[in-house]
N, C-alpha and C positions, 0 to 999 in steps of 0.2 A: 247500726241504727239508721232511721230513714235519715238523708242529708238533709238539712236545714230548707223548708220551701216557705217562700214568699206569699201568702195568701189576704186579698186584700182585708180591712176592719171588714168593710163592710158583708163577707163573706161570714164570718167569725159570729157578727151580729146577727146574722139573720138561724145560720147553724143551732150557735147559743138559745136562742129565743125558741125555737123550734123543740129543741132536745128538752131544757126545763120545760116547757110547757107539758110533753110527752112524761116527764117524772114527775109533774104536778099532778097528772093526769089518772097517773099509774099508782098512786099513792091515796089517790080517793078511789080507787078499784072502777076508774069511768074506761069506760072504750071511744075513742075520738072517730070522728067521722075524719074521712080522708080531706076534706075541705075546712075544716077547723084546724090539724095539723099542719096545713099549709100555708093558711091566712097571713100567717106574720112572714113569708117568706115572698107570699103572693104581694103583698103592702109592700116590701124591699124592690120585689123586682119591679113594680110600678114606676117608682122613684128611679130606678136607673135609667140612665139615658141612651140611647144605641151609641152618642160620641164620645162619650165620656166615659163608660162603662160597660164594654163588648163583652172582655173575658170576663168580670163581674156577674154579667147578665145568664151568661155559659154555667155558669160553676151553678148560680143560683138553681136555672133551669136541671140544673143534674141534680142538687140536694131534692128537688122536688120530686126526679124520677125516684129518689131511692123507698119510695110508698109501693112500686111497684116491679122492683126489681128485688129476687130473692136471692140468697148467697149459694142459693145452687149454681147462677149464672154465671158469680164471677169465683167462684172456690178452683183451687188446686187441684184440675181431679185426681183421684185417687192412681189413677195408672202414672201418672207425674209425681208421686210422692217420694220423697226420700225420707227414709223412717228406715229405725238401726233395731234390729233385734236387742231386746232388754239381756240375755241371757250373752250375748257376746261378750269377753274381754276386756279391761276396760281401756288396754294395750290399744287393740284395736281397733275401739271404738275412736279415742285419741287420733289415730290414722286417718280416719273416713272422715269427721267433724274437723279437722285443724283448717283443712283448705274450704270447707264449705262455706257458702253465701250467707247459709241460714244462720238466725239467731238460736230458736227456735226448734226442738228438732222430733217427733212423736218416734216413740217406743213401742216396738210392738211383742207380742211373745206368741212363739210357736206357727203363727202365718200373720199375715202383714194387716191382714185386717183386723185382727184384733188389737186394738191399741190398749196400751196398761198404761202411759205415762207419756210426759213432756219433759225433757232435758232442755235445759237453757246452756249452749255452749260457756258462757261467761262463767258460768256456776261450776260447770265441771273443770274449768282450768283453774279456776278461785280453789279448790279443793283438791287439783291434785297438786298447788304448789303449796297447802295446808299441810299434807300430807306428803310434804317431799319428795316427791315420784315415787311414792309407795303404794303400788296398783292396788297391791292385796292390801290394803285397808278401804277403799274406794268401793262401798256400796253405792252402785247406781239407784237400789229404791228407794234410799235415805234420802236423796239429791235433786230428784225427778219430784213434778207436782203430779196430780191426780187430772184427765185430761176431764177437757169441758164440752159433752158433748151437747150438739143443737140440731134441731129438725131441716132438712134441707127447702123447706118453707116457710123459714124465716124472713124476714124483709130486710132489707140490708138497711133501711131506719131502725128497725126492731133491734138488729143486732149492733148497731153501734150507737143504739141508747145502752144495751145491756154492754158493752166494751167498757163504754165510761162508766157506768153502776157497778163493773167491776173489777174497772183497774185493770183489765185482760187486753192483749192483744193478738190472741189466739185460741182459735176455735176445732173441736171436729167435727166434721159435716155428716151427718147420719140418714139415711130415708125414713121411714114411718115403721121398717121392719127395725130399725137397729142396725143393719147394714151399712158400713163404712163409704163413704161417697168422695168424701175430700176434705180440706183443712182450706180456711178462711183466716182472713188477717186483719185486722186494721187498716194496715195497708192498701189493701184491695178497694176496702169499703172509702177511702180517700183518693186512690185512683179515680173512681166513679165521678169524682166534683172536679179536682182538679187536672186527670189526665197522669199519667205516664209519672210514677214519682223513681228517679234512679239514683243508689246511693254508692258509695265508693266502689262498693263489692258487688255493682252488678255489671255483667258485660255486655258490651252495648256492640251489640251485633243483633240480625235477626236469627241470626241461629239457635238463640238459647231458647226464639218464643217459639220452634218448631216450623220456620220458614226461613225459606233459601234463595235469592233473587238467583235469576235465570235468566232472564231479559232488560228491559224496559222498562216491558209491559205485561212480563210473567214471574210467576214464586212459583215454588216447588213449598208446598205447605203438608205437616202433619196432621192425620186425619181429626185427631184430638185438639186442634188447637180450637182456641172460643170463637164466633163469629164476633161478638163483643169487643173483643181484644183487637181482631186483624180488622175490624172498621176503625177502633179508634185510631191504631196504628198509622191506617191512611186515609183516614176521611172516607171510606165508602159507606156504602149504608145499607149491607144486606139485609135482608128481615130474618130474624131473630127470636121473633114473637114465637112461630114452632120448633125451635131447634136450638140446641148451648154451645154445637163444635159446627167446625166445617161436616165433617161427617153426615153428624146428623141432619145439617141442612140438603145434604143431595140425598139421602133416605126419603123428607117430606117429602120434598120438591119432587125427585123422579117416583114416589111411591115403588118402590121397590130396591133391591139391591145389587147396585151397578155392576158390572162385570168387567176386567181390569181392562184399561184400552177402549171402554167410551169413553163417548164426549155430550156435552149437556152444553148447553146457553140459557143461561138464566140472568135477568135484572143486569145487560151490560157486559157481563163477563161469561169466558166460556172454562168449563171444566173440563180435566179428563184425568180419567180413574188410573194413575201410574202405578199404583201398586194394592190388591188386596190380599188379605191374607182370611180365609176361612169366610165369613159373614163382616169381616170386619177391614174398612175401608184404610187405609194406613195412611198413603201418599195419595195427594190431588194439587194435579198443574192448573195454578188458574194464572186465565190473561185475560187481561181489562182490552175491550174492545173501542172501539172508536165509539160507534153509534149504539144504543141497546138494542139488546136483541131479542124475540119474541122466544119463548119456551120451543126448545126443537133440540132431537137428537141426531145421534149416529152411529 
């Protein structure tokens, strides 16, 4: 479970007021104007003071982005998932879940996109010590919930009013066809306000978000990682508005698809394409430059 974080009333209050007002809202079947959802949060952040209330004033300004940020932005993509075949063992499933982070873990049958179900680790060790370590009585689909799938255009207000409406802390993320995209959290949607939540079981290195320091003033970053993610991480502030990964950010940016061994300068930092494989960008070195630097290649 997430570790215990400190978040001030005044954050709580302004969340609270925001979120009931959206199920008052939702329950007369009214559609809120974006500027009436945000009024009671706008009136909070008024009142805060820049000296007395900095990270107050942070957290607030982030519940207000979540009108316009969707859980495609901040979801697990799918090439990141860990997901156990439903038809597996339940030997071996035991195996693969004992050591893992996740609470959490989606089921899938016959290819990975297909998901049939969510295993809650807790549950399947509550049942196999029910049942004595007696494998062969341990139906996985008796034990598993029915998963909850959501459009990859939901707002991450929408979906963590729908969290609380349902008790849930976990979602699958789907596009418009039905296609599998990624799994969303709670979690996630509370990163967003207050930053970076790590609980016992997470490892706190950059290795496990798909970046490697190298320098300085360089990473070795995975094509996949979010630009979302590696600015909160350090404070930078790529734009993001056309893109969800690094990847996809030098696709807009260079309109095209780089070829392994350039090199790009964009907004300060310089890239260069370490590894691709087929269409798809894997490895990219970035170094934070002194001065910014105008768009230019090599």
């Amino acid at each position: 479970m997430i570790e215990a974080v400190v978040i001030s009333g005044i954050i709580f209050l302004s969340l609270g007021l925001l979120l009931g007002r959206l199920g008052r809202l939702r329950s007369r079947k009214e559609t809120p104007a974006e500027d009436e959802l945000s009024e009671e949060v706008r009136d909070v952040l008024s009142q805060c003071s820049d000296k007395d209330a900095g990270q107050e004033k942070a957290m607030l300004k982030s519940i207000l982005d979540l009108t316009d940020v969707t859980v495609y932005d901040v979801m697990n993509h799918r090439k990141n998932l860990f997901a156990l075949d439903i038809d597996t063992p339940v030997e071996q499933i035991l195996e693969k879940v004992k050591n893992s982070p996740f609470s959490r873990i989606p089921l899938y049958r016959n290819r990975p996109e297909n998901i049939v179900g969510v295993i809650r680790v807790k549950t399947l060790f509550r049942e196999i010590i029910e049942q004595h370590n007696n494998f062969q009585n341990i139906k996985i689909e008796n034990i598993m919930t029915k998963p909850w799938f959501i459009p990859d255009n939901t707002t991450l207000m929408q979906q963590l009013q729908l969290f609380r409406a349902r008790r849930e802390h976990f979602a699958i993320v789907v596009d418009e066809y039905g296609v599998l995209q990624g799994i969303v959290t709670l979690e996630d949607i509370l990163e967003e306000i207050v930053g970076d939540i790590n609980d016992e079981s997470d490892i706190q290195n950059l290795d496990t978000m798909g970046i490697r320091k190298l320098t300085e003033n360089s990473w070795l970053v995975d094509g996949q990682v979010p630009i979302r993610d590696i600015n909160r991480k350090f404070g930078w502030n790529l734009n993001d508005e056309n893109a969800v990964t690094v990847a996809g950010y030098l696709l807009d940016m260079t309109q095209s698809i780089p070829e392994q061994g350039q090199k790009f300068i964009f907004e300060g930092f310089q890239f260069e394409i370490v590894k691709r494989n087929k269409n798809q960008l894997n490895q990219i070195k970035i170094t934070l430059l002194c001065t910014d630097g105008a768009h230019q290649t090599n």
